[in-house]
Every structure is written in structure tokens, then in C-alpha cells.
C-alpha positions in Angstrom: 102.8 100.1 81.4 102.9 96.7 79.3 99.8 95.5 77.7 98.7 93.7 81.5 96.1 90.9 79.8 99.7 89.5 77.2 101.6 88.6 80.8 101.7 86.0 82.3 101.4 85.1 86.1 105.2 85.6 86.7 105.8 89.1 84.1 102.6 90.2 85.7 104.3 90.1 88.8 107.4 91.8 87.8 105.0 94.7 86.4 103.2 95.1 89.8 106.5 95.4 92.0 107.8 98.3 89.6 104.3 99.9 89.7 104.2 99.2 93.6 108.0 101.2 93.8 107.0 104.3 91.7 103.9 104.7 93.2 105.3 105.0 97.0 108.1 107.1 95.3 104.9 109.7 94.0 103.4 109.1 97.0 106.7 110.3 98.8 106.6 113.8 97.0 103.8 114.7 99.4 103.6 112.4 102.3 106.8 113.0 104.3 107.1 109.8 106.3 103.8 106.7 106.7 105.8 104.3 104.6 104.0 101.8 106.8 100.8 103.2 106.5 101.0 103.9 102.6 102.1 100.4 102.5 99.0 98.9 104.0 96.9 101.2 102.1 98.0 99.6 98.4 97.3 95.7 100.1 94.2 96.7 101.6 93.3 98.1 97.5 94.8 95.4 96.0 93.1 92.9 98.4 89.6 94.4 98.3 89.7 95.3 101.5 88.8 98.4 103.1 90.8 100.2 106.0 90.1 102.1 109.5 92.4 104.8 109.9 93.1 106.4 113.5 95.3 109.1 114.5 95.2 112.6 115.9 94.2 115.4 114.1 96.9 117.5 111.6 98.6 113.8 110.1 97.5 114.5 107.0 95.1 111.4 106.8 93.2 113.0 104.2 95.8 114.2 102.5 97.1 110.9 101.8 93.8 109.3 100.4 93.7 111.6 97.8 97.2 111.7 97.3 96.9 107.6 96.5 93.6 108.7 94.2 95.7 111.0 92.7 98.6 108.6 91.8 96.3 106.0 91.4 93.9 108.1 88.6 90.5 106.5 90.7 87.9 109.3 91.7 88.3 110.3 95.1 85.0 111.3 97.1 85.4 112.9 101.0 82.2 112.6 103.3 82.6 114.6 106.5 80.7 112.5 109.2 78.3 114.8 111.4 75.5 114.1 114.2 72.9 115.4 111.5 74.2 113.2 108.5 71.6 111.1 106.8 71.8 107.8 104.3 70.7 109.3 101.7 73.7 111.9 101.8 75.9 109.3 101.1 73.8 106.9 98.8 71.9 109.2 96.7 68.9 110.5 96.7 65.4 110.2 94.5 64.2 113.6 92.9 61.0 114.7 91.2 62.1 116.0 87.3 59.5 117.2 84.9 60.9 115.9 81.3 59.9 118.0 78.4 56.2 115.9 77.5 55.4 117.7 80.7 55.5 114.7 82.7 56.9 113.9 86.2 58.8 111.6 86.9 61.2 110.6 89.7 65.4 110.7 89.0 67.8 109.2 91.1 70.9 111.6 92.1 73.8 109.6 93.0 75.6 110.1 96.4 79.4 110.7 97.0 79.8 106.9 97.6 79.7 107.1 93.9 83.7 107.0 93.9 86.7 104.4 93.3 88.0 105.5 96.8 85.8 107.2 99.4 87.0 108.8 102.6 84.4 108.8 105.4 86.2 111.4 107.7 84.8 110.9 111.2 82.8 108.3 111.1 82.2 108.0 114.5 80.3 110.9 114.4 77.2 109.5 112.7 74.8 108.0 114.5 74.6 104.1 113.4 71.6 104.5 110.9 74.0 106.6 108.6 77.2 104.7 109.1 75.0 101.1 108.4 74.2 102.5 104.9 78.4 103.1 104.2 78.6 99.6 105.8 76.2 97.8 103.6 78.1 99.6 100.5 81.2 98.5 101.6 80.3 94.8 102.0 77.7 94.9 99.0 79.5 96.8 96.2 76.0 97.8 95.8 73.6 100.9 96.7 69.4 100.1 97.1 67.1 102.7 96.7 63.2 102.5 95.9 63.6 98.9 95.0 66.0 99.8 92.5 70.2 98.4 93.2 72.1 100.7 92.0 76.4 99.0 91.2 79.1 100.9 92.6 82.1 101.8 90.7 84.8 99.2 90.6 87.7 99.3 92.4 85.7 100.4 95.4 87.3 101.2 98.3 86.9 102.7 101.8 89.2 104.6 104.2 87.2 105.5 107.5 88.9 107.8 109.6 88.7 108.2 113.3 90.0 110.6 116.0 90.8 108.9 118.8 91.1 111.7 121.4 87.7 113.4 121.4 85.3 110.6 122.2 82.2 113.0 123.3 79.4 113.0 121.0 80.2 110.2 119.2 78.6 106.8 118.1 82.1 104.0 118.5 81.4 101.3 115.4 80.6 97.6 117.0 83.0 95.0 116.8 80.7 93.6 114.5 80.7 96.3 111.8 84.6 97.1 112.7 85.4 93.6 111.5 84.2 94.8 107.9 87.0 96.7 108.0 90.7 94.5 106.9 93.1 96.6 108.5 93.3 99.2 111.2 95.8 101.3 110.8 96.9 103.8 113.3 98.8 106.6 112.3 101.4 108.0 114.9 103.3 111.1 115.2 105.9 111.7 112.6 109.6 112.3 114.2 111.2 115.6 114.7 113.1 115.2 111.5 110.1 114.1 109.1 108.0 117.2 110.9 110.6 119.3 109.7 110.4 118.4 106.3 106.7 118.9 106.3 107.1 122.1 107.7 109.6 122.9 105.1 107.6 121.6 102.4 103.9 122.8 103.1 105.3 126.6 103.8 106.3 126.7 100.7 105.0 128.1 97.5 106.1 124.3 95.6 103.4 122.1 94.6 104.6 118.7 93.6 103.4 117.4 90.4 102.3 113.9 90.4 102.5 111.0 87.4 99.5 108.9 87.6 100.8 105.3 87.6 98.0 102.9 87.3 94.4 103.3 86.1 91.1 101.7 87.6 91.6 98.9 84.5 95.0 97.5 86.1 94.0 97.5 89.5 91.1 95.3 89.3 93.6 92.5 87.1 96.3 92.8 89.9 93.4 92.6 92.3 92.8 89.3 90.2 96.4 88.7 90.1 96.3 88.6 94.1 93.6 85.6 94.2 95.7 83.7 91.9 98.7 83.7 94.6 99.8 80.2 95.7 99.8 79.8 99.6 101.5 77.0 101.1 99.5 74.7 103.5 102.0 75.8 106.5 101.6 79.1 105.8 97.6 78.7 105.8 98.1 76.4 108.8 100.1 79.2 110.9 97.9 82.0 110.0 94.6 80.0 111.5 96.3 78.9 114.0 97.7 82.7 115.3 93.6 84.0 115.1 92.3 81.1 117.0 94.8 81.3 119.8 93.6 84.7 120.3 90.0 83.1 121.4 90.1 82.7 125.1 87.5 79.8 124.8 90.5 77.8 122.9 92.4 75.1 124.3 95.3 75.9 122.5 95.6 80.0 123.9 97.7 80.8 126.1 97.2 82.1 129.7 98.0 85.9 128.9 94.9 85.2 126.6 92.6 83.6 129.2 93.4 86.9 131.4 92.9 89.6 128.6 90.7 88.9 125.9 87.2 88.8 126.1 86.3 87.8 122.6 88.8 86.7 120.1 89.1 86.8 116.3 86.4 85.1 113.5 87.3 83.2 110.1 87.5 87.1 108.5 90.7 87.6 110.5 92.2 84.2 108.7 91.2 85.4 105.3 92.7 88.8 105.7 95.6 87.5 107.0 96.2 85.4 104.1 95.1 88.0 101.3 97.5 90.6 103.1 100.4 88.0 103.1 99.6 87.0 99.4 99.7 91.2 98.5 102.7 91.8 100.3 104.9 88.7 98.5 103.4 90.1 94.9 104.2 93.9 95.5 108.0 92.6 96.7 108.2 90.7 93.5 108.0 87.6 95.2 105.3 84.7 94.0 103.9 83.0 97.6 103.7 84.4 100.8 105.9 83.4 103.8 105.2 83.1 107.5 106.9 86.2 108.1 104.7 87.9 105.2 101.4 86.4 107.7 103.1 88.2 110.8 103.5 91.5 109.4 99.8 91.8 108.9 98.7 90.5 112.2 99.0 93.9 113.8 96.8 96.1 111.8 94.2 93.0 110.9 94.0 92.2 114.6 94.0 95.1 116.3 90.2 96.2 116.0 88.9 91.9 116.0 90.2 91.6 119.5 88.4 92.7 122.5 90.1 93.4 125.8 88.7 92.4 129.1 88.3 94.8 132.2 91.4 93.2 133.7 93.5 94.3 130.5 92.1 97.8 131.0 92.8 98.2 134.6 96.6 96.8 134.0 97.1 99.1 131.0 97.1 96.4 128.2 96.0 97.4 125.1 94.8 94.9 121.9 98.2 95.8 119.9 100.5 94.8 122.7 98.5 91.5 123.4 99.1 90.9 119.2 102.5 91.6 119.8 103.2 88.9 122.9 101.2 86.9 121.2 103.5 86.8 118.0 106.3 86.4 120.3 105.1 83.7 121.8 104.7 81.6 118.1 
């Protein structure tokens, strides 16, 4: 890749929408279908946002995290979630090491949030103590122990995972921690062609080799890149306007809204909105977002800030359907 800090806005651009094209092409070598998904991923990354995945088990949701740390040459770090999990197993933990005077002295050990991209596998199965500490990471960039902060490794970025069958056990995140989160993404069965070729290709003895396209460096200037993005003031203007008419309270919502939602979206739901729009223009090699750029993120950045009602439940409604008539109704 060029020399990224001699570019300009515009050549800068250009750079990121090749980059964007060969890394879902390495991506492709392993992950047999998710072009959504893997799409989503890179403008959650590039927008310093972090991302809620939920599927069923065997969709190779880990298996594409560290495919994209792979590709992406970032250090990849898996946490399995468990009842028994404690902060300090993700953070870090302070030791007592002798040093060679013969004096004591305590040693912090650093924790697997210590990575460029961290999978928390599960986290639903952590009792709220545990998931806080990932939480406070998340927002903070930034890890405290014994009075001492410790930074986190830049480009930080989360992918929570989440099974949403077994629900026994587990500790669901609040609405107020699952709006930390800038997309949620669910990941759906592939077809009987694409499970084919996964069949095909993980039966066999074939291990795909994979280039590593961008380093830690570059994505933190196209995460620059992204702020820089001009928005037009209609596009801002419909993007506010979509999250507050999912707030029942609204004057402007309409009925279906009233009937469904208890609690609608906050200001983060705008700003993602935006950010994702801006991403998605800059990865197609375009240089401002549209209004159709705005609606193509309103599924995944809505779907978790919504909260259905009991009258949605009982008539089968769920959040992503009421995102959907409410796009329809723009």
C-alpha cells in the first residue's frame, strides 16, 4: 500500500475502497457466505465501534473474527464467558515477583483484553460484575487496576457473541450496556448451496493461505479518514429524525410505534447511524454518505436500542420487523 500520510482526502479514499475489496476477497477464502455480516464488521472497525453478534451455534462466528485479525494483521484475543469468570481474567491481574536485590514487589500481568480485536464468546454467561469490566474497556480504551490505568492497544475492538437459543443460566446485557454496542448483527443460516461449500471446504485437507492487507497503523488513519467525511444537513436531518420516531413519547411516531415500543432509541443511535453511513460511502469509493447509505444501517444499529412492549410480544412482532415498517413508512 501507498505511503497513506502523502494522500490526500480523495487518493486516500481510492486506497481504502481497493483495501476494502481485497480484504472481503481474503476474507471469502474462508468464510463461505456473511458478506453482510463481514461487511458490518469493517464499518463497525473503521467507525470505532464495537459489534454484538448473535446466531446459533456451528456459524463459524469465531472463525470469522480471527479470520478479519488475520487479514487485518491486529492481535486477536478469544475470552470464553463462564458463570465462574472473574474481572481480573480479562483485565489482568497484580502478582507478587521477587526481583534479584531480594525485594518484593508487586507486577501487573496483563489480561486477554490486551488485543487489537477481542472476541468475548458468550457473554451472556457472565454474571454482570465480569461483563461491566469488558464494558468499561470498551467505552474507556482504558484498563484500572490498584490505582494504576493501564491504555489499551489501539485499534481496539470488541465482537461479543451471543447464542440466542439456550437462555438458562444466563445473565441477558441491559439495554443500557447493549447500547455500548454500534451494531447487532445477527447471523442466519447459510443456504443449502453455501453449506455445501463449507462442507466441501472444511473436509478437506486445504488450508487457505491468507495475505495480510492492512496493518494496525492504516486502520487508525482511515478510522481518522472516516471523521473527516462530509455529511449533508438532509442526510443528518433524516437520520435523527428515523431514531426519534421510534420513541413512542414523540409526537411525530407513528401509531404502529405507540402500540409496540416501549422505549425508543437515544442520541448514540443518531451518531452510529451517521458514522456507519459515512463508512459505507468511503469503503464504496464514494466521498459523503447518502440517505440510502443511513437506511442500510438502521437494521443492525436499531435492533438491540429498541424495546418491544408486551403487546408486540403477544402478536409476534419482533424489534427488526418494527425497523423495517418503520423504514417503509419514511
Amino acid at each position: 500500500m501507498k505511503n497513506l500520510s502523502q494522500l490526500n482526502d480523495v487518493e486516500a479514499v481510492t486506497e481504502l475502497k481497493t483495501a476494502h475489496q481485497r480484504i472481503t476477497s481474503e476474507i471469502a477464502k474462508v468464510i463461505v457466505g456473511q458478506t453482510t455480516v463481514v461487511e458490518h464488521l469493517l464499518v463497525a472497525l473503521l467507525a470505532r465501534g464495537h459489534c454484538l453478534l448473535v446466531g446459533v451455534p456451528g456459524l463459524a462466528k469465531t472463525l470469522l473474527i480471527k479470520t478479519l485479525a488475520e487479514v487485518l494483521d491486529l492481535k486477536f484475543s478469544r475470552i470464553q464467558f463462564t458463570p465462574d469468570l472473574m474481572p481480573s481474567d480479562i483485565t489482568g491481574t497484580e502478582i507478587i515477583e521477587e526481583n534479584t536485590s531480594g525485594g518484593k514487589s508487586f507486577k501487573f500481568i496483563k489480561g486477554p483484553v490486551f488485543a487489537n480485536i477481542v472476541l468475548a464468546d458468550e457473554i451472556n454467561r457472565t454474571p454482570p460484575k465480569t461483563q461491566a469490566a469488558l464494558l468499561e474497556s470498551m467505552q474507556e480504551h482504558n484498563v484500572t487496576a490498584a490505582g494504576q490505568t493501564y491504555h489499551l492497544d489501539e485499534p481496539f475492538f470488541v465482537l461479543a457473541t451471543q447464542n440466542p437459543i439456550e437462555q438458562e443460566g444466563t445473565y441477558p446485557l441491559p439495554e443500557a450496556q447493549l447500547d455500548r454496542f454500534m451494531f447487532n448483527l445477527w447471523l442466519d443460516y447459510p443456504s443449502a448451496k453455501e453449506e455445501r461449500a463449507i462442507v466441501k471446504s472444511t473436509t478437506s485437507a486445504v488450508v487457505p493461505k491468507l495475505e495480510k492487507i492492512l496493518t494496525a497503523n492504516e486502520i487508525m488513519f482511515f478510522q481518522e479518514l472516516v471523521r473527516r467525511v462530509p455529511v449533508a444537513d438532509n442526510v443528518i436531518e433524516f437520520a435523527v429524525n428515523l431514531v426519534t420516531r421510534t420513541r413512542p413519547t414523540d409526537s411525530t411516531s407513528p401509531k404502529f410505534i405507540k402500540d409496540w415500543i416501549r422505549w425508543g432509541a437515544g442520541p448514540r443511535a443518531s451518531q452510529y447511524l451517521i458514522l456507519g453511513a459515512k463508512t459505507k460511502a468511503i469503503i464504496e469509493g464514494r466521498h459523503t454518505p447518502e440517505i440510502a447509505d443511513v437506511k442500510s444501517m438502521a437494521g443492525p444499529v436499531l435492533r438491540h436500542r429498541i424495546v418491544p412492549n408486551f403487546n408486540a410480544e403477544a402478536e409476534g412482532v419482533s424489534a427488526i420487523s418494527i425497523v423495517e415498517k418503520l423504514l417503509a413508512s419514511e
